[in-house]
N, C-alpha and C positions, 0 to 999 in steps of 0.2 A: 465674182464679187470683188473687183478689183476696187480701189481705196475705200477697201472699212475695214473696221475691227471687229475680229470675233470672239466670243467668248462662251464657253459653256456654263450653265446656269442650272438651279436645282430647284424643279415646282415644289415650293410648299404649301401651297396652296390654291383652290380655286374657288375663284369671285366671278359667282354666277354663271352664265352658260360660257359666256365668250371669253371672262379673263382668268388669267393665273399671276401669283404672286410667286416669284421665283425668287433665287437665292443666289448669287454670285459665287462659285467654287473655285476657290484660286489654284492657281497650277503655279508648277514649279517655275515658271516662265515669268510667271508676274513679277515676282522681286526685281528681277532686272529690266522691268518692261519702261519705257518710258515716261508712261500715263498712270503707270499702277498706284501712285498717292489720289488719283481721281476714280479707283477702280476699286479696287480690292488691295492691291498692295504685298501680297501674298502673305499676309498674318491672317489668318485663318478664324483667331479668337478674339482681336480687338478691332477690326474693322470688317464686319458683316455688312453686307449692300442687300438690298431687296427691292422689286421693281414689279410694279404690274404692266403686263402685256398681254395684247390680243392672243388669243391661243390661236393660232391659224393651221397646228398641225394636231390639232385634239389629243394635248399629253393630258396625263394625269400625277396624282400629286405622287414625289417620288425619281418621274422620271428626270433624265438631261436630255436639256435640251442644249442647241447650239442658236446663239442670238447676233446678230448683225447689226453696227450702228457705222450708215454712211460719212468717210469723213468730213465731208460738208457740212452734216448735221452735226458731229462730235463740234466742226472748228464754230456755228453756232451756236452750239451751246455755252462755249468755252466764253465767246463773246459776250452772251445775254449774260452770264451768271457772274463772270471774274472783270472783264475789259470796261462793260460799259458802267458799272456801278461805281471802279473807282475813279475813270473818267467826271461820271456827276459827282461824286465825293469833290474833287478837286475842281469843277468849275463853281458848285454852290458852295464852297469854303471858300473859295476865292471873292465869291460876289459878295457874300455877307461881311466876311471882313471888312468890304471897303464900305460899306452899308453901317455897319456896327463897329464901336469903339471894344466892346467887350466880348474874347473871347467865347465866353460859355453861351453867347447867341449865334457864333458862329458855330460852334459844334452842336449844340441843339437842333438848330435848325439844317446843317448837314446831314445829321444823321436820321432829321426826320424824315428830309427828301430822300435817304436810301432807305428807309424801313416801306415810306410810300412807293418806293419805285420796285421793292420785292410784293409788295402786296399787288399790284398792278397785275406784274409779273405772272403771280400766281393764279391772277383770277383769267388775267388774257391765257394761259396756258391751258392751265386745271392742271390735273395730278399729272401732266408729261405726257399724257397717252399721246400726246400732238407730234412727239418725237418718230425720226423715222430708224425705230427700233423694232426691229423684227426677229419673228423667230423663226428660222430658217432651216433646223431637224430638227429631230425626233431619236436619240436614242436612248433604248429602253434599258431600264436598270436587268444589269444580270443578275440571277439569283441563282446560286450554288447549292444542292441540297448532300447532304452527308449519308 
């Protein structure tokens, strides 16, 4: 699994046969991770992540699992969601301006083409599942009896 990131994750749940909603568990590692403000961050209480994913290794709610996201898809995502939105931000600000004498129709109209350009977004996607996010173990919670 050479260029991706992995991280382990915690099913909390399962949607329907095929998916599970899992939980982001941060490890000590995160805090110093370079991506951790897009990830978990390694604050445990103020930035919880949750993700539905194909279950392809039949966990149940409880276990860890370990999940894969290729860098390719990470640096497209990074793209779709941060680079090209403020790109149009800055081209339709730019055009309206010289179009409009008054500010408040250039931001208007800015920010309606980014609200249209996330709705877009959302519908050409759907909820992510399109991502090439995988989950790639299976391991089972220990349980210790006394």
């Amino acid at each position: 699994m050479s260029n991706s990131y992995t991280h382990i994750v915690k099913v909390v749940e399962k949607q329907g046969k095929n998916f599970i909603k899992v939980e982001v568990v941060p490890m000590s590692a995160c805090a110093s991770c370079s991506i951790a403000s897009s990830c978990c961050g390694g604050d445990e209480l103020s930035n919880k992540k949750y993700f539905v994913l194909y279950n392809s290794v039949n966990a149940e709610v409880g276990d860890e699992v370990v999940i894969s996201i290729s860098a390719k898809s990470l640096f497209k995502s990074v793209m779709v969601v941060y680079v090209i939105p403020i790109i149009l931000l800055l081209v339709v600000a730019g055009i309206s301006t010289a179009l409009f004498d008054k500010d408040i129709y250039t931001a208007v109209i800015s920010l309606g083409f980014l609200v249209l350009y996330f709705v877009v977004i959302k519908i050409l996607i759907g909820s992510g599942r399109n991502l090439d996010v995988k989950v790639v173990s299976k391991n089972q919670k220990q349980t210790t009896g006394m």
